[in-house]
N, C-alpha and C positions, 0 to 999 in steps of 0.2 A: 430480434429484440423488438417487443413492443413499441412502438412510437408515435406520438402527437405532432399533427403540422399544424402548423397556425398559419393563414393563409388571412393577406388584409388587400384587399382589391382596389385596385386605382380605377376612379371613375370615367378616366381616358378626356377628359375635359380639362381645359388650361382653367376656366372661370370656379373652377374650385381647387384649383392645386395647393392655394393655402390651407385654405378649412382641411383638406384631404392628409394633407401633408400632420398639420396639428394633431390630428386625431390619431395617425399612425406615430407618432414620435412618443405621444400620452400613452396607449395602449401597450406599444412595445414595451418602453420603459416598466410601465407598471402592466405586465401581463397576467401575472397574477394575482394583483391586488381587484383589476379589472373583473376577471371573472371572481374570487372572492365575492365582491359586492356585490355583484349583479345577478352571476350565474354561480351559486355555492354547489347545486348539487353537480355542475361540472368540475367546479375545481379540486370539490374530493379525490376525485380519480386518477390527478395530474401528478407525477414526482417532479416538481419544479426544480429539483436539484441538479437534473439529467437535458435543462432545457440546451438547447444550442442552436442559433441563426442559418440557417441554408441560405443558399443565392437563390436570385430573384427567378421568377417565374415567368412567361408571357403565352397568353391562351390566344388567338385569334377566332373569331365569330366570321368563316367564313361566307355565309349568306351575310351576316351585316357587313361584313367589312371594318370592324373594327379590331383593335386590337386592347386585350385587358391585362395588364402587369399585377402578377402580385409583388406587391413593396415587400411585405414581411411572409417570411417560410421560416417557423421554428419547431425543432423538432426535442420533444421529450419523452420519456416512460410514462406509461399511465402503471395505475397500482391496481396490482391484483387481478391482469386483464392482459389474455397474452391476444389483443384486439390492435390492429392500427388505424388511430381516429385523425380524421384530418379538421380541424375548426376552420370556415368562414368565416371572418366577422365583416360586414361590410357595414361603415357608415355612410349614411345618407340626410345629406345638408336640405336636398327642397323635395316636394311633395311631387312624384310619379307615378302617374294611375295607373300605370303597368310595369313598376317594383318587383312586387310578386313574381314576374314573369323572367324579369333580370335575373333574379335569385335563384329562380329555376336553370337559367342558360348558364350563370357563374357554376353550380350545383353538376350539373353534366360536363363542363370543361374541365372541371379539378375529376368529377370520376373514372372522365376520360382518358386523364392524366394520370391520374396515379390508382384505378380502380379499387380504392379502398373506402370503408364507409366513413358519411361527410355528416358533421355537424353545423348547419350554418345557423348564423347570425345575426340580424340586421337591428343596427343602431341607430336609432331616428331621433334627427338632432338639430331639425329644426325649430322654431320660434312658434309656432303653430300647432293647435293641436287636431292629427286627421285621424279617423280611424281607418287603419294602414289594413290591410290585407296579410296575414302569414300564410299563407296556403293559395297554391297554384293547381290547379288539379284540368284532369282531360278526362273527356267521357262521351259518349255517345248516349241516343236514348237508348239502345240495344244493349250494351258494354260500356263499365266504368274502368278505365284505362291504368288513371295513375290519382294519387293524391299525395303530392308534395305540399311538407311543411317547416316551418324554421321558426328559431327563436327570437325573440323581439323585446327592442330594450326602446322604450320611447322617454326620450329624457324630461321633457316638457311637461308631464304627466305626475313626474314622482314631483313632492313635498318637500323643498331643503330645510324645511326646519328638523324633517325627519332624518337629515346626515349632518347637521352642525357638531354634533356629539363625536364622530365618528374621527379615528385615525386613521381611517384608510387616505391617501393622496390624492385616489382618483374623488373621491367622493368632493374633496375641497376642491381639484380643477372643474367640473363639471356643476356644483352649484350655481355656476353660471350660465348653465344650458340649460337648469333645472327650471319649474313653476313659480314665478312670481309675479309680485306686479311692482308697478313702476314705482310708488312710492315705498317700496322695500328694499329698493336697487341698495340705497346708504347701507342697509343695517346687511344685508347680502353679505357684502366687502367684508365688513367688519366683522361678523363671523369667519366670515373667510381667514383674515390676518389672525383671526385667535387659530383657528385651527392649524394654519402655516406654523403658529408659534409652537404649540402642543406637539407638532409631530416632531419636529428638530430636525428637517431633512438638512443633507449636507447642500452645500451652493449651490452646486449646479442643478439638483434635483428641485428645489425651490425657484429656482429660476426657469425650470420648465413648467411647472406646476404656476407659476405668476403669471410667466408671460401667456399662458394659455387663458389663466380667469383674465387675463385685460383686452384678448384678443375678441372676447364677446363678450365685457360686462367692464368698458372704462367709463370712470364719472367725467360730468362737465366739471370745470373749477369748483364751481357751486357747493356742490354736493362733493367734493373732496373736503372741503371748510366742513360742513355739516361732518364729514366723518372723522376729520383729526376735533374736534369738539367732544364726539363719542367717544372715541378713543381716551381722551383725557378727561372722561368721568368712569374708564374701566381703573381694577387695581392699579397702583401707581406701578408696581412690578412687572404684571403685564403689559402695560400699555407702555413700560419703557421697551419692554422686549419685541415689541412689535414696530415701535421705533427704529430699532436698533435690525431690523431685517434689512441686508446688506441689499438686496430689491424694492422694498415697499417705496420708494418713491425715488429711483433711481432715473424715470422719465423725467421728475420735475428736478431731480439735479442738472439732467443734459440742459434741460431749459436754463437752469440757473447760470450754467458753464455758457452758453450761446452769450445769455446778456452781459453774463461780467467782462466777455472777448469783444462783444461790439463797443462798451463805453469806453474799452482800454483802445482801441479804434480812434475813438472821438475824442482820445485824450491825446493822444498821438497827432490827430488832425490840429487840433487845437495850438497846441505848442509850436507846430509848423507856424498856425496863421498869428501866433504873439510874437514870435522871428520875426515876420514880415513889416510889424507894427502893424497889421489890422485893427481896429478898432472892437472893445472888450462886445461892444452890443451885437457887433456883425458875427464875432465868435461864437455867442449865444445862438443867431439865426442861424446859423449854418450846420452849427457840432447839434442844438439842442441839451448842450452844460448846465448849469446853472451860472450865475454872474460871481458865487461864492466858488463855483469850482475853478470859472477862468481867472480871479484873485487868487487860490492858491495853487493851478501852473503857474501862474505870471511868478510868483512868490517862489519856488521851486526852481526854475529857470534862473534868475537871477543871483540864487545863494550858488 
């Protein structure tokens, strides 16, 4: 039976286990939306119907002494192609002048492994823009050996005004990896939140797709104000629905929850020191109350 691996490479590095970990949770999820967007004339050929997760993979680089995990192995039919293609996608968070060369060693461990021909990938996702190498090649001046090549998705290059429109998921988590500048950070989000609204993903699907845009694109307070201000000059409809997203500001809940738990603290502390007969001014210095809050414990206590 024809079938697609999808193979997503651990950088073997603890200092990107987050970044590495996001980007495999985002892709897996949406694997096909993923390549849709990015890479259509691959995903024509994909039966996504037939896709199904394999166990994990681990290659060792003998001379290096390392060792490389693939996190994701998914195997599907392609259409119309009695071929077995294996997908690399590797993302890559910081700039290495010798990229290229990885791709080619990941590129020989999977055909190693499974001697079938390999489609790789690489997804360049950092804040920078370099021009990246796709092509690794060996030669002599006598004899040209090899010329390996792979596909290239550099996020920082494409235009998010050019995926505002879009319902694809991945296009709204990744606006945030995408080309901007700083004083378009406000109106980013807020595209963003329209588009969260427009697709209607179910919770948890929205909460992967959130907590990725905040993991590289959270405002200071500032510029949260500046964006609920936007917000409530979009439709009254939409901006209630964007409100009402069961994530959109679920951090400044926890915040909210922290404070209302400490003053219930100091109200607690309080009523201890009007037991005592403390005096209402010491109350004040101590809890940080107000003198109308320690009048109505004191009031409270007494009924």
């Amino acid at each position: 039976m024809p079938v697609l691996t999808y193979v997503y490479e651990d950088a073997g590095t603890s200092r990107y286990t987050d970044h590495d970990q996001l980007f495999k949770e985002l892709i897996h999820t949406f694997f096909a939306e993923f390549l849709e967007l990015f890479f259509p004339e691959v995903h024509k050929y994909i039966d996504f119907s037939a896709i199904r997760p394999l166990s994990e993979e681990v290659f060792t680089d003998l001379l290096g002494g390392e060792s490389r995990r693939a996190d994701i192995v998914i195997e599907a039919t392609l259409k119309g192609e009695e071929t077995i293609l294996i997908i690399h996608v590797e993302p890559q968070s910081y700039y290495q002048t010798n990229f290229h060369k990885r791709m080619y060693l990941y590129f020989s461990l999977l055909y190693n492994k499974y001697r079938k021909p390999i489609l790789p990938i690489a997804v360049f996702t950092y804040d920078k823009n370099y021009n990246e190498k796709n092509e690794f090649t060996m030669s002599f001046p006598f004899f040209h050996v090899l010329s390996f090549q792979f596909l290239t998705l550099t996020l920082r290059k494409l235009r998010w005004r050019d995926f505002i429109h879009s319902n694809n998921p991945v296009a709204a988590a990744l606006l945030c990896k995408m080309g901007f500048t700083e004083a378009e950070r406000v109106e980013v989000k807020k595209e963003f939140l329209r588009m969260l609204v427009r697709m209607q993903l179910d919770p948890a699907r929205q909460r992967l797709i959130y907590g990725f845009f905040e993991r590289y694109l959270k405002l200071t307070d500032e510029e949260e104000k500046v964006l609920m201000q936007e917000v409530n000059k979009l439709d009254p409809e939409l901006a209630s629905k964007i409100m009402e997203l069961p994530i959109s500001y679920e951090e400044k809940g926890k915040e909210i929850g922290k404070e209302i738990g400490r003053n219930e603290e100091k109200r607690e502390i309080a009523k201890k020191m009007i037991l005592e007969g403390l005096s209402p001014n010491l109350i004040v210095k101590v809890t940080g109350l107000s003198h109308e809050d320690i009048k109505a414990l004191n009031k409270s206590i007494n009924n």
